[in-house]
Each structure stands twice: as structure tokens, then as C-alpha cells.
N, CA, C and O atoms as a Maestro MAE file, in Angstrom:
{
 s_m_m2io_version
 :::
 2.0.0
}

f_m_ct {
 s_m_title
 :::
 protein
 m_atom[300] {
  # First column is atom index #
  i_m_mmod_type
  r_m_x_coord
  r_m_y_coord
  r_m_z_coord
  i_m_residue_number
  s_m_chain_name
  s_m_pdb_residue_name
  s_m_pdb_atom_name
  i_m_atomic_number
  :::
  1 25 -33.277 -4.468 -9.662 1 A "UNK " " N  " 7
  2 3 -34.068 -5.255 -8.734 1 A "UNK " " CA " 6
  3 2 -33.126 -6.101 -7.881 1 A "UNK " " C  " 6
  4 15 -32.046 -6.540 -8.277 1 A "UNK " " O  " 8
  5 25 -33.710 -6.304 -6.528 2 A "UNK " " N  " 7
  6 3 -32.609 -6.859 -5.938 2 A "UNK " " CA " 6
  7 2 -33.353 -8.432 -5.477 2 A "UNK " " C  " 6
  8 15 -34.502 -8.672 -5.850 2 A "UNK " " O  " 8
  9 25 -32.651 -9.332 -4.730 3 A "UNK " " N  " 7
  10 3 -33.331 -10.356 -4.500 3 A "UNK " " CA " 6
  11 2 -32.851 -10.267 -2.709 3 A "UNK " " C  " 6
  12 15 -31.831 -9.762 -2.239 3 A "UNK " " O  " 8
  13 25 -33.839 -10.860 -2.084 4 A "UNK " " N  " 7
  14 3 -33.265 -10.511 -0.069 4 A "UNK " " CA " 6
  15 2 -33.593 -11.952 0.691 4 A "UNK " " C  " 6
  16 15 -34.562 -12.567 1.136 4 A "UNK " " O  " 8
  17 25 -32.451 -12.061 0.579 5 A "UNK " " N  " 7
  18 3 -32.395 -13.388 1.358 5 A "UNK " " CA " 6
  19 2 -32.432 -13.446 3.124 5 A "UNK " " C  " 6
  20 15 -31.763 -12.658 3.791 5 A "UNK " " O  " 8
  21 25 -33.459 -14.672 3.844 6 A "UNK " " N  " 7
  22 3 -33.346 -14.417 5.017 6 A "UNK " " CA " 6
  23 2 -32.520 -15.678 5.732 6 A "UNK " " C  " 6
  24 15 -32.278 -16.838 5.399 6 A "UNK " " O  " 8
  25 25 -32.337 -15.180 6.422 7 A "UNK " " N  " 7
  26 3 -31.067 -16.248 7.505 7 A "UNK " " CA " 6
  27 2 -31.167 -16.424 8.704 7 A "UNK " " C  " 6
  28 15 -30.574 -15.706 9.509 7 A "UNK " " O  " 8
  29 25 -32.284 -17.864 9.208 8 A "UNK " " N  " 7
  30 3 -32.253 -18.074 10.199 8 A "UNK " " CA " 6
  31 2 -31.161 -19.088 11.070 8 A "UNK " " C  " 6
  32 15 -30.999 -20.177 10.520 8 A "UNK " " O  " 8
  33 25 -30.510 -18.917 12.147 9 A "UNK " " N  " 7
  34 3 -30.023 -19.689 13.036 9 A "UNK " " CA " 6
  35 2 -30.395 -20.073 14.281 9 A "UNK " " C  " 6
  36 15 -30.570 -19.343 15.257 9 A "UNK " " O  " 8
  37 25 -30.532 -21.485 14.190 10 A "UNK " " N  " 7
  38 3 -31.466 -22.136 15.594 10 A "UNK " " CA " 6
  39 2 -30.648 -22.227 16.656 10 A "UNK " " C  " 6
  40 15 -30.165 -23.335 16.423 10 A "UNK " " O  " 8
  41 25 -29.968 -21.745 17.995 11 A "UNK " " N  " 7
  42 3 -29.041 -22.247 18.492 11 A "UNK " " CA " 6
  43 2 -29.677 -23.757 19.609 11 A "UNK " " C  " 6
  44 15 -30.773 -24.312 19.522 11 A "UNK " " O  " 8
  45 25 -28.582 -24.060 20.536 12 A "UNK " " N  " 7
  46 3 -29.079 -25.256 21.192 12 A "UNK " " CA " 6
  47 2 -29.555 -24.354 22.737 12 A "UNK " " C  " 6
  48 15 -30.467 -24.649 23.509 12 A "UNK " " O  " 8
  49 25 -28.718 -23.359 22.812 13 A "UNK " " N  " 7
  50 3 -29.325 -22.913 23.946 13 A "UNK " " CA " 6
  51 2 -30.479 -22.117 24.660 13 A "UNK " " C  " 6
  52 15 -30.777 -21.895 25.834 13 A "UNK " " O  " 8
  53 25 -31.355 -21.553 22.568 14 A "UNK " " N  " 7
  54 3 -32.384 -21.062 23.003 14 A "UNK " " CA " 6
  55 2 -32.987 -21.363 21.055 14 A "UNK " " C  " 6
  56 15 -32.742 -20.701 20.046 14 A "UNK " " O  " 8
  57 25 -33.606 -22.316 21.204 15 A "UNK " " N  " 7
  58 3 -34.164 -22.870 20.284 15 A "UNK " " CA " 6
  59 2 -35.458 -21.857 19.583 15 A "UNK " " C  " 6
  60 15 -35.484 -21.490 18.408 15 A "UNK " " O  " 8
  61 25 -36.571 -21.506 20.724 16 A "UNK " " N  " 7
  62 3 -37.427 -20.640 20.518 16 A "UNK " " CA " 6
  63 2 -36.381 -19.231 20.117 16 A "UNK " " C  " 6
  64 15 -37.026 -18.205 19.905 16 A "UNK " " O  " 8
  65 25 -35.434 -19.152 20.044 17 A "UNK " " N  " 7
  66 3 -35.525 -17.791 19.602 17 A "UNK " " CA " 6
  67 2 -34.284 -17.030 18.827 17 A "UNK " " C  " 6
  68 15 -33.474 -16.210 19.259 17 A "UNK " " O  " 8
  69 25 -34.466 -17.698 17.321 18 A "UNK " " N  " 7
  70 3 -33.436 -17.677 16.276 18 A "UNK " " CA " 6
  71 2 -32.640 -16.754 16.100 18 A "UNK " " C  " 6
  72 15 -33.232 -15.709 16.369 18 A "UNK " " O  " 8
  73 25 -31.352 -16.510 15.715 19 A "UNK " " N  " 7
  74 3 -30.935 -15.671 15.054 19 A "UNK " " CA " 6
  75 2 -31.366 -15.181 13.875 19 A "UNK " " C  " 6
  76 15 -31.238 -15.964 12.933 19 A "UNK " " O  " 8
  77 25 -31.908 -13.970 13.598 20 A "UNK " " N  " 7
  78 3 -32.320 -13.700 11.967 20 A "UNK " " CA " 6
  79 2 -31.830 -12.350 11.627 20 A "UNK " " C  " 6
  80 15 -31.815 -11.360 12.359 20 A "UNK " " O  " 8
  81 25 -31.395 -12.470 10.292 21 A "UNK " " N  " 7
  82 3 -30.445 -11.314 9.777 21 A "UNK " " CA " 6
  83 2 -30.642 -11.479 8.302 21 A "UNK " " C  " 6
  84 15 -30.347 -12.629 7.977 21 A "UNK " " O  " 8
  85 25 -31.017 -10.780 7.338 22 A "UNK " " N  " 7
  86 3 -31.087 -10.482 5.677 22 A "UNK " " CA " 6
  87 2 -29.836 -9.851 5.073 22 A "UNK " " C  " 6
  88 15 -28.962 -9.074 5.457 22 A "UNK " " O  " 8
  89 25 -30.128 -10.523 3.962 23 A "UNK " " N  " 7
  90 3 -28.929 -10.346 2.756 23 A "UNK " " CA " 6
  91 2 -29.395 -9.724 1.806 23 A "UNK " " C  " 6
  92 15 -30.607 -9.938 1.786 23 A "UNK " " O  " 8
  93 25 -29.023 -8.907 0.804 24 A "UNK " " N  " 7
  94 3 -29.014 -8.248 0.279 24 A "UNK " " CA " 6
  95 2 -28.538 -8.356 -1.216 24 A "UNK " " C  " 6
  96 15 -27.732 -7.440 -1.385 24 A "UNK " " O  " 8
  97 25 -28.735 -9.284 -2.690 25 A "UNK " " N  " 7
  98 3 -28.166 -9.514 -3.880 25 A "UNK " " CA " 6
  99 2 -28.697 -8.929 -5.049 25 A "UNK " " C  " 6
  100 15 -29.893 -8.641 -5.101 25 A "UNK " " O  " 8
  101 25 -27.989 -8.741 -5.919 26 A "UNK " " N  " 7
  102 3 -28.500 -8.512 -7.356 26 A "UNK " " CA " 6
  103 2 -29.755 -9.643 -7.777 26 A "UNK " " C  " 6
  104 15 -29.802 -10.784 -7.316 26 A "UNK " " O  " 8
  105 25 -30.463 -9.234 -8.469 27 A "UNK " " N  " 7
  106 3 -31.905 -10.509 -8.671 27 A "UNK " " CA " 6
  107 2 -31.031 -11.719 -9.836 27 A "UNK " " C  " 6
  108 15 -29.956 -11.387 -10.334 27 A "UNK " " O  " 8
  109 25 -31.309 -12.320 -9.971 28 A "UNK " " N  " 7
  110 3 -30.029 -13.295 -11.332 28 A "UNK " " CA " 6
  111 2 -31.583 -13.450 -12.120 28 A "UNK " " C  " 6
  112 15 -32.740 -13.615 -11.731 28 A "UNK " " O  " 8
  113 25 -30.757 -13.264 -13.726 29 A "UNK " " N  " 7
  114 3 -31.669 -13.686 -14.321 29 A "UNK " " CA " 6
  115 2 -32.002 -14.776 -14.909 29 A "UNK " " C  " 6
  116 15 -32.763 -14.594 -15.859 29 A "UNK " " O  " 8
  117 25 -31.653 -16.083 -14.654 30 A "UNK " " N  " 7
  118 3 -32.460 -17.642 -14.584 30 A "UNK " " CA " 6
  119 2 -32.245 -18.270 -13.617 30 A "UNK " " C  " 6
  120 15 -31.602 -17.965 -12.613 30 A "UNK " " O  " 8
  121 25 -32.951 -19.479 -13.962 31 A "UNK " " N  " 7
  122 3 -33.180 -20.321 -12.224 31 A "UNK " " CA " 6
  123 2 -32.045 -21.150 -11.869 31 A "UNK " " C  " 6
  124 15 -31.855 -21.862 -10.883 31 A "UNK " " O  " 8
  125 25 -31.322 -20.900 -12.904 32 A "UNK " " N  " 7
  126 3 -29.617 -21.986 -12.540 32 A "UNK " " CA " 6
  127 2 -29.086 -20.482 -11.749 32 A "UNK " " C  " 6
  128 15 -29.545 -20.236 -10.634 32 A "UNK " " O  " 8
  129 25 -28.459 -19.866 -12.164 33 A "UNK " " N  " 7
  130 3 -28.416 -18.389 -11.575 33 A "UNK " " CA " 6
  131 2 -28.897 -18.605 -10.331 33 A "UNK " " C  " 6
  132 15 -28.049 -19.055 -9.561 33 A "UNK " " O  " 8
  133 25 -30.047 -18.424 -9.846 34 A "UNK " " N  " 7
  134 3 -30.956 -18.189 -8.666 34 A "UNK " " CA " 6
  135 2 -30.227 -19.214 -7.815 34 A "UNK " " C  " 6
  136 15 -29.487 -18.911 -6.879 34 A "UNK " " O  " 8
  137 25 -30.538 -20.646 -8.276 35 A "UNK " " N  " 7
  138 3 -29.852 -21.731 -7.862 35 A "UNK " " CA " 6
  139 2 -28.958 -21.899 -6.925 35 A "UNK " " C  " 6
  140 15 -29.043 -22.425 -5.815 35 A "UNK " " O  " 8
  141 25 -27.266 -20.924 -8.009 36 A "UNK " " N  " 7
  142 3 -26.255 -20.847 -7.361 36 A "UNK " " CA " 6
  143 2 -26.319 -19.707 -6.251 36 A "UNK " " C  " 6
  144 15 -25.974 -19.833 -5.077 36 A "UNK " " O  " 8
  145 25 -26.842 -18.540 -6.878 37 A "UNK " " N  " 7
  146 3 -26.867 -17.360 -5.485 37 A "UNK " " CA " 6
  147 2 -27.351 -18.279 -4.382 37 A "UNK " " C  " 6
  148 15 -26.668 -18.171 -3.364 37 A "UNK " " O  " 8
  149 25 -28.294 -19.109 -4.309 38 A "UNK " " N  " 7
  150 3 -28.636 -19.351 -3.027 38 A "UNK " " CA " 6
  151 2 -27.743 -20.745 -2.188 38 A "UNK " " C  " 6
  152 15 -27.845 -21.165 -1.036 38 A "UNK " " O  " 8
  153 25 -27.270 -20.986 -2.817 39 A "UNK " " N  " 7
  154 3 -26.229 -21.700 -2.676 39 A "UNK " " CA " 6
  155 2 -25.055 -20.839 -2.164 39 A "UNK " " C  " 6
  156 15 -24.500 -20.825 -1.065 39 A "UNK " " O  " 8
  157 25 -24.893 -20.293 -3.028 40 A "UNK " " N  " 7
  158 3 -23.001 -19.493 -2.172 40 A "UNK " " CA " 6
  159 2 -24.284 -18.377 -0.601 40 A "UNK " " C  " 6
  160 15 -23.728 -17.974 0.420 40 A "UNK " " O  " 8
  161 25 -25.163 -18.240 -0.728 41 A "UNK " " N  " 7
  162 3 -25.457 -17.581 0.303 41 A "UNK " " CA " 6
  163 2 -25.309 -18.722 1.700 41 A "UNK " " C  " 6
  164 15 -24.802 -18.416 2.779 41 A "UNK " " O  " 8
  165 25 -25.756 -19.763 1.429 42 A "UNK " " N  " 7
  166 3 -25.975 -20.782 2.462 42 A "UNK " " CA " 6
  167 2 -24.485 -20.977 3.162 42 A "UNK " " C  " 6
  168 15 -24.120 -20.988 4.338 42 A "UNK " " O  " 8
  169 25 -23.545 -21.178 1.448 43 A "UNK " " N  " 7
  170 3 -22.299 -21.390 2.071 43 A "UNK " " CA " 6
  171 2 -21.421 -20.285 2.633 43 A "UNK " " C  " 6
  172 15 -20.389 -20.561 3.244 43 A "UNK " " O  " 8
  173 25 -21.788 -19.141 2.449 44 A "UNK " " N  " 7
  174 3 -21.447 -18.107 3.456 44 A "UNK " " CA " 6
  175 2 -22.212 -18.142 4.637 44 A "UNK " " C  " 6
  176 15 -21.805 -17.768 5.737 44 A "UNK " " O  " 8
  177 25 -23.229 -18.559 4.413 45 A "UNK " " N  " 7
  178 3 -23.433 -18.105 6.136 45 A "UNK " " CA " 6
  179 2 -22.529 -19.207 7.192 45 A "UNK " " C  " 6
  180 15 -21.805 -18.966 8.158 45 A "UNK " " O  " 8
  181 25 -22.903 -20.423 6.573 46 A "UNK " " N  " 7
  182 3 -22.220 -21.358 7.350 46 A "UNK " " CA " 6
  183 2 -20.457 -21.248 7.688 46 A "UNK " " C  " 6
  184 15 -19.935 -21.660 8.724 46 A "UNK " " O  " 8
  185 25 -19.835 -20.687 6.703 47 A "UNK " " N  " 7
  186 3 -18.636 -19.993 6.854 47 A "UNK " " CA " 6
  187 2 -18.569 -18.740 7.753 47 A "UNK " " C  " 6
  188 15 -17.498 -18.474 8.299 47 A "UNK " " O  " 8
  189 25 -19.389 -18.144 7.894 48 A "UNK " " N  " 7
  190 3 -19.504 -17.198 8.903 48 A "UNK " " CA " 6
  191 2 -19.638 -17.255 10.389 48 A "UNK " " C  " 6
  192 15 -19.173 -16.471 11.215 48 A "UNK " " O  " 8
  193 25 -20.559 -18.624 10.629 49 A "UNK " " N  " 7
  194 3 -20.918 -18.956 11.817 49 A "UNK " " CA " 6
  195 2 -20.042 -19.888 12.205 49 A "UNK " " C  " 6
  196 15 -20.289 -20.542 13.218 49 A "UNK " " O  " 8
  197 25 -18.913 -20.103 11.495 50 A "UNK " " N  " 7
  198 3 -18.231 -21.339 11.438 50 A "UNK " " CA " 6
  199 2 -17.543 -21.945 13.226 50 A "UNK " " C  " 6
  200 15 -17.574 -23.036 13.794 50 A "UNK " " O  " 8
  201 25 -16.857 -20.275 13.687 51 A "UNK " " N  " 7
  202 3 -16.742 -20.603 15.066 51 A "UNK " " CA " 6
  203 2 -17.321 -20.972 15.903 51 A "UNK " " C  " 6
  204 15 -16.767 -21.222 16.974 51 A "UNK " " O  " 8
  205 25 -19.137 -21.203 15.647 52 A "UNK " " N  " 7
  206 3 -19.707 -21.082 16.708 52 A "UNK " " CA " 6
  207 2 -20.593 -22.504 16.422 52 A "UNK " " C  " 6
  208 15 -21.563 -22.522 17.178 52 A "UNK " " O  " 8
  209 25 -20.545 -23.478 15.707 53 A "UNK " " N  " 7
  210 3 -20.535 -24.109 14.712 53 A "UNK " " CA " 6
  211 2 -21.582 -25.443 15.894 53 A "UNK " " C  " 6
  212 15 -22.630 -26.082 15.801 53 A "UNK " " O  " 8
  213 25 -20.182 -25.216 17.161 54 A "UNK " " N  " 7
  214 3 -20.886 -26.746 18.716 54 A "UNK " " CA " 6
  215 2 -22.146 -26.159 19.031 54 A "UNK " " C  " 6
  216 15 -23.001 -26.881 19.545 54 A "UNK " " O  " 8
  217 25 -22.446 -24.695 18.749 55 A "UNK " " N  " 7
  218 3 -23.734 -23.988 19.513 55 A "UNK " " CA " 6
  219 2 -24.859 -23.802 18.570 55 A "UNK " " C  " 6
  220 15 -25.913 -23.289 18.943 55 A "UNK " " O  " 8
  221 25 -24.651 -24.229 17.290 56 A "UNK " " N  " 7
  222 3 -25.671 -24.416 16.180 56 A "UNK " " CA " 6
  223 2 -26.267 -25.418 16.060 56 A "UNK " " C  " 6
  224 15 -25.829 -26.568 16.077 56 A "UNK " " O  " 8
  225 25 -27.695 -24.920 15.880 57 A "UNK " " N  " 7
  226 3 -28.502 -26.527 15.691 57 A "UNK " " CA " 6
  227 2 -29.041 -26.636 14.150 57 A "UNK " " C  " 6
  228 15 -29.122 -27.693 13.525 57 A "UNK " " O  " 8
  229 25 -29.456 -25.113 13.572 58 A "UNK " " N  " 7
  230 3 -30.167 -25.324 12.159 58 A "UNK " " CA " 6
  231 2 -29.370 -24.054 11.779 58 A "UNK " " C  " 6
  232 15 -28.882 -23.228 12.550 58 A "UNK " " O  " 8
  233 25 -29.335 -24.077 10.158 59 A "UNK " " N  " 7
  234 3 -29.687 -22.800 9.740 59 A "UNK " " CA " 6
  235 2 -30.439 -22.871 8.554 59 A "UNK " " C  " 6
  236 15 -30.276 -23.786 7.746 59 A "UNK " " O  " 8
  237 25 -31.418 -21.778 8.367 60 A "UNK " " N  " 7
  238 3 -32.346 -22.160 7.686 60 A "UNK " " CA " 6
  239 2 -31.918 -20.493 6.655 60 A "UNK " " C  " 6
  240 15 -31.664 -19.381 7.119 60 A "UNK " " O  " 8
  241 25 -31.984 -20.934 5.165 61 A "UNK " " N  " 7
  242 3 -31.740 -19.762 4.173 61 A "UNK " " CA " 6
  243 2 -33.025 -19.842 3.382 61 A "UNK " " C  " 6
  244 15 -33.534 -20.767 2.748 61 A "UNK " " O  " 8
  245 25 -33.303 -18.910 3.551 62 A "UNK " " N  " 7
  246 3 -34.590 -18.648 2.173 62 A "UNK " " CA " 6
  247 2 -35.080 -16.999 1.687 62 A "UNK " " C  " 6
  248 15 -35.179 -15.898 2.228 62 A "UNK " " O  " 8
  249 25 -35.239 -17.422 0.730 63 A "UNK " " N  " 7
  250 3 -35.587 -15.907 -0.035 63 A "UNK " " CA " 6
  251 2 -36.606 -15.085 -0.322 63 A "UNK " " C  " 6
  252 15 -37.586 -15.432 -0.982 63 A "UNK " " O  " 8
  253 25 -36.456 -14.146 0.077 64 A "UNK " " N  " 7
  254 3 -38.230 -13.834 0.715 64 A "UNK " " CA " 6
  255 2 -38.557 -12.141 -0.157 64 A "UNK " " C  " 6
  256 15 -37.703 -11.330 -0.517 64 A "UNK " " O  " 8
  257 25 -39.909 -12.049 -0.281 65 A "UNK " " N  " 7
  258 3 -40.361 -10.870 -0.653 65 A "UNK " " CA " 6
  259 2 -39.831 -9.148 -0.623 65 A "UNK " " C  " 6
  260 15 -39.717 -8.927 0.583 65 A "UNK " " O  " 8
  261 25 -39.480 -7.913 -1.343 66 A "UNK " " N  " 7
  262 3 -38.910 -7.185 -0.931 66 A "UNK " " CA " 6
  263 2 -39.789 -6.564 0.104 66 A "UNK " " C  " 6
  264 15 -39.257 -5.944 1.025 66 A "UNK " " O  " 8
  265 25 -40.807 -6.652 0.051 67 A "UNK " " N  " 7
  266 3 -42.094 -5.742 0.964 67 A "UNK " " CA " 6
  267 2 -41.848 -6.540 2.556 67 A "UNK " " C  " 6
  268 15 -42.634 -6.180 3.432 67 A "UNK " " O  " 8
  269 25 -40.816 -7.571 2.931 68 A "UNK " " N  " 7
  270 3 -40.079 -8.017 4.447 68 A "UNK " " CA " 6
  271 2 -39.718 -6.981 4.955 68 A "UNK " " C  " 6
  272 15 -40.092 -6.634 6.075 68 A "UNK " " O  " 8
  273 25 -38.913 -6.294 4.204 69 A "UNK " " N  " 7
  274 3 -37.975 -5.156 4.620 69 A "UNK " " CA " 6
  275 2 -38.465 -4.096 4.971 69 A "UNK " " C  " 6
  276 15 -38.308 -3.620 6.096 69 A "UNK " " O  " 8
  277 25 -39.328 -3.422 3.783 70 A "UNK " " N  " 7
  278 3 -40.042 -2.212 3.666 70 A "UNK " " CA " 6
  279 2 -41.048 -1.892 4.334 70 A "UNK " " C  " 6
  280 15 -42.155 -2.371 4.086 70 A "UNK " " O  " 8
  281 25 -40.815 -0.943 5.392 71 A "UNK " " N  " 7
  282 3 -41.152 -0.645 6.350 71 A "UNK " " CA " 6
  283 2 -43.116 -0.055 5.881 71 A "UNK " " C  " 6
  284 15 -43.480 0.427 4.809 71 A "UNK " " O  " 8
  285 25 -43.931 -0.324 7.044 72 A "UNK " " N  " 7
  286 3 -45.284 0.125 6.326 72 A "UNK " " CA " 6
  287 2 -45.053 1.582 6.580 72 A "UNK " " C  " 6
  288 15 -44.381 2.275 7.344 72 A "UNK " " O  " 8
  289 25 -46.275 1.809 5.178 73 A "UNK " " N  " 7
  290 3 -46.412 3.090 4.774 73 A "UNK " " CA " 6
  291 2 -44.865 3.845 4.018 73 A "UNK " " C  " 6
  292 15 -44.733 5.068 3.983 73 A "UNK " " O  " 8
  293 25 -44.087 3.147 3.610 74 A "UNK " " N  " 7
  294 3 -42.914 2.910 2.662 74 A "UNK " " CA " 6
  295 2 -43.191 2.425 1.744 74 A "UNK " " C  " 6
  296 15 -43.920 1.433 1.761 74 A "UNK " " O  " 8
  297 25 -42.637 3.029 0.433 75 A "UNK " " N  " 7
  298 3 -42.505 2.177 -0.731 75 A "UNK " " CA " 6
  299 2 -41.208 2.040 -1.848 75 A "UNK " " C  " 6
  300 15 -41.283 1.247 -2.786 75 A "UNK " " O  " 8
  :::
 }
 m_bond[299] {
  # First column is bond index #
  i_m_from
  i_m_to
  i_m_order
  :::
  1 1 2 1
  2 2 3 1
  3 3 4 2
  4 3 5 1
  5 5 6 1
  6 6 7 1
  7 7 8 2
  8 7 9 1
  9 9 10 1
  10 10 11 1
  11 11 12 2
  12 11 13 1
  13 13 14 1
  14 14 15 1
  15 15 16 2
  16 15 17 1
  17 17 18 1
  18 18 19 1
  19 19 20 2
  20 19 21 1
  21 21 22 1
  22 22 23 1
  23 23 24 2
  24 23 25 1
  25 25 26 1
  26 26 27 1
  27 27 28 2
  28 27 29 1
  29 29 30 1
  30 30 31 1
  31 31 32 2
  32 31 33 1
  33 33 34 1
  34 34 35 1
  35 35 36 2
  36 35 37 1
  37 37 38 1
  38 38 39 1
  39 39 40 2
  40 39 41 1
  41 41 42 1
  42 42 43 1
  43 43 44 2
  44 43 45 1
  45 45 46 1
  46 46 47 1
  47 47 48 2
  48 47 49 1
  49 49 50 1
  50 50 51 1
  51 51 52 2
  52 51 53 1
  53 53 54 1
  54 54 55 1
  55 55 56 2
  56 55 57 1
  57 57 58 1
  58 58 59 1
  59 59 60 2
  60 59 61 1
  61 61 62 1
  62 62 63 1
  63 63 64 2
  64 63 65 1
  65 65 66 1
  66 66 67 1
  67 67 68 2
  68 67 69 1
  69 69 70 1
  70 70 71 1
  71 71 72 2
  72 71 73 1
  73 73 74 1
  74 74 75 1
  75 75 76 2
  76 75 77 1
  77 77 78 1
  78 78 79 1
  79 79 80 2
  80 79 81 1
  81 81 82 1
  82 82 83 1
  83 83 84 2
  84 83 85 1
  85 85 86 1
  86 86 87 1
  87 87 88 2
  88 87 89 1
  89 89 90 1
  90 90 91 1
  91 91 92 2
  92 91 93 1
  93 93 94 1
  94 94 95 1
  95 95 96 2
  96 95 97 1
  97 97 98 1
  98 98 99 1
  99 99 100 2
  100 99 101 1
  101 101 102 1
  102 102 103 1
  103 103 104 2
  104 103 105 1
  105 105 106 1
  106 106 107 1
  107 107 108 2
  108 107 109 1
  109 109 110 1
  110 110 111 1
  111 111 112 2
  112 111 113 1
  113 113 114 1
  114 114 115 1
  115 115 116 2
  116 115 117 1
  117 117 118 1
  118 118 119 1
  119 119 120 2
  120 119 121 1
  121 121 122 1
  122 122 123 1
  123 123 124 2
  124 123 125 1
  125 125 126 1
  126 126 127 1
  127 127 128 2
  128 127 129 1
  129 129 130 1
  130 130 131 1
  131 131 132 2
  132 131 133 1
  133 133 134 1
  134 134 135 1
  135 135 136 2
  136 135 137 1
  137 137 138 1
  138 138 139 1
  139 139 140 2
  140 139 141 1
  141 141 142 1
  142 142 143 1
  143 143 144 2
  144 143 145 1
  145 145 146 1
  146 146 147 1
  147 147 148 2
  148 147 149 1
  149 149 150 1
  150 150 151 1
  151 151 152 2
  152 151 153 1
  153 153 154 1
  154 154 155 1
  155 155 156 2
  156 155 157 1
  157 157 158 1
  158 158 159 1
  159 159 160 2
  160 159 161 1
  161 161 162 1
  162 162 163 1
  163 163 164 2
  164 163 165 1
  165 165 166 1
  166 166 167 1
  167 167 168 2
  168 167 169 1
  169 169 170 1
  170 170 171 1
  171 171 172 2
  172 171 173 1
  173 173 174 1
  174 174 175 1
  175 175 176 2
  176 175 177 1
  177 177 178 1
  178 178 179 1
  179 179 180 2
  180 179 181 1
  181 181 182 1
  182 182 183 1
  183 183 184 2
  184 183 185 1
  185 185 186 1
  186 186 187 1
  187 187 188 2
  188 187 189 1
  189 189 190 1
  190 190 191 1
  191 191 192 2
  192 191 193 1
  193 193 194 1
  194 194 195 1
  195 195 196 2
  196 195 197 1
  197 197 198 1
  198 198 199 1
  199 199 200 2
  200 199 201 1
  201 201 202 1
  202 202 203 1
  203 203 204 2
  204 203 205 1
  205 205 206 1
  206 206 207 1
  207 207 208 2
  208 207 209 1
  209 209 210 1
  210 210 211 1
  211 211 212 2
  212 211 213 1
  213 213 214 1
  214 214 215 1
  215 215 216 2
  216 215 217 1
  217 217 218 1
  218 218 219 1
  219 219 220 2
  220 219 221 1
  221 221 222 1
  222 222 223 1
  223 223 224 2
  224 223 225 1
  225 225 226 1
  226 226 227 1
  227 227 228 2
  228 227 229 1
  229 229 230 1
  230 230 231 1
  231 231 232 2
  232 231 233 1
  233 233 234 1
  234 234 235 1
  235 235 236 2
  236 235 237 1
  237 237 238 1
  238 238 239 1
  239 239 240 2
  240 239 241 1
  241 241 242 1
  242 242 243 1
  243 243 244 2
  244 243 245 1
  245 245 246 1
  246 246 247 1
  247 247 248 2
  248 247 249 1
  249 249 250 1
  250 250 251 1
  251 251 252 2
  252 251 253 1
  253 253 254 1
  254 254 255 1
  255 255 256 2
  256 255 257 1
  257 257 258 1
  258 258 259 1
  259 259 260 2
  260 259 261 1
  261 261 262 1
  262 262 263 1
  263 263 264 2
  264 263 265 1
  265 265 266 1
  266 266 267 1
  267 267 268 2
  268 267 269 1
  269 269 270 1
  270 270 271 1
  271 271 272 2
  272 271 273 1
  273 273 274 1
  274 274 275 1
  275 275 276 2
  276 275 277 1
  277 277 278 1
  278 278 279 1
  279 279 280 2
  280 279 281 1
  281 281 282 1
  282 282 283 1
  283 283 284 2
  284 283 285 1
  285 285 286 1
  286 286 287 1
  287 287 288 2
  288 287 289 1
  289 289 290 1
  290 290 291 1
  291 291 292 2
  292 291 293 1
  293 293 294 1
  294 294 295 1
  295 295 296 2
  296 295 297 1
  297 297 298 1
  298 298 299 1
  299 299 300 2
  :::
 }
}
């Protein structure tokens, strides 16, 4: 089972209209576990975007359902 994290970025120059891109992890099995995955995810993204860092306004991480992904009439 996997767990799919989503990753929004707000910039300043177009607020209405985020960057969004999903991650992809092993599911952890307790909530300290869960905890940290979502933690080192946050801190990767922010390490990622790091250059662009004056043109960022939010980033928003959260972990969302596998059926986001899965396209309808897919299972």
C-alpha cells in the first residue's frame, strides 16, 4: 500500500493558480511514522523549491486518498 502525498505551491505572481504535483511513499505503519514521512516530505519540497524561494508565497503538503490519482473507470 502506498500513501500519496499532494503539494501545493502558491506563487506571488499568480496566486489563483498553484503549483500542484504528488508524491508517491510506502504507507508507514504508525502515526509517529506517518508523522515523520510527512515531515521529511514538506522538508523536501521546500528544499526543492529552494531557488525560487522570493517567488513563493505558501506551500501547502497534505495527504490525500489513492482514488486522486486513479483515473475513473480504473481501479
Amino acid at each position: 500500500m502506498n500513501a500519496i502525498y499532494k503539494i501545493m505551491i502558491d506563487t506571488v505572481e499568480s496566486p489563483q493558480h498553484p503549483i500542484i504535483y504528488f508524491r508517491k511513499c510506502r504507507k508507514c505503519k504508525t502515526a509517529k511514522g506517518a508523522d515523520r514521512q510527512h515531515d521529511r516530505m514538506v522538508n523536501e519540497a521546500v528544499e526543492a523549491w529552494r531557488p525560487f524561494s522570493q517567488q513563493i508565497r505558501r506551500y501547502t503538503v497534505s495527504r490525500v486518498p489513492v482514488d486522486v490519482l486513479t483515473p475513473v473507470g480504473r481501479a
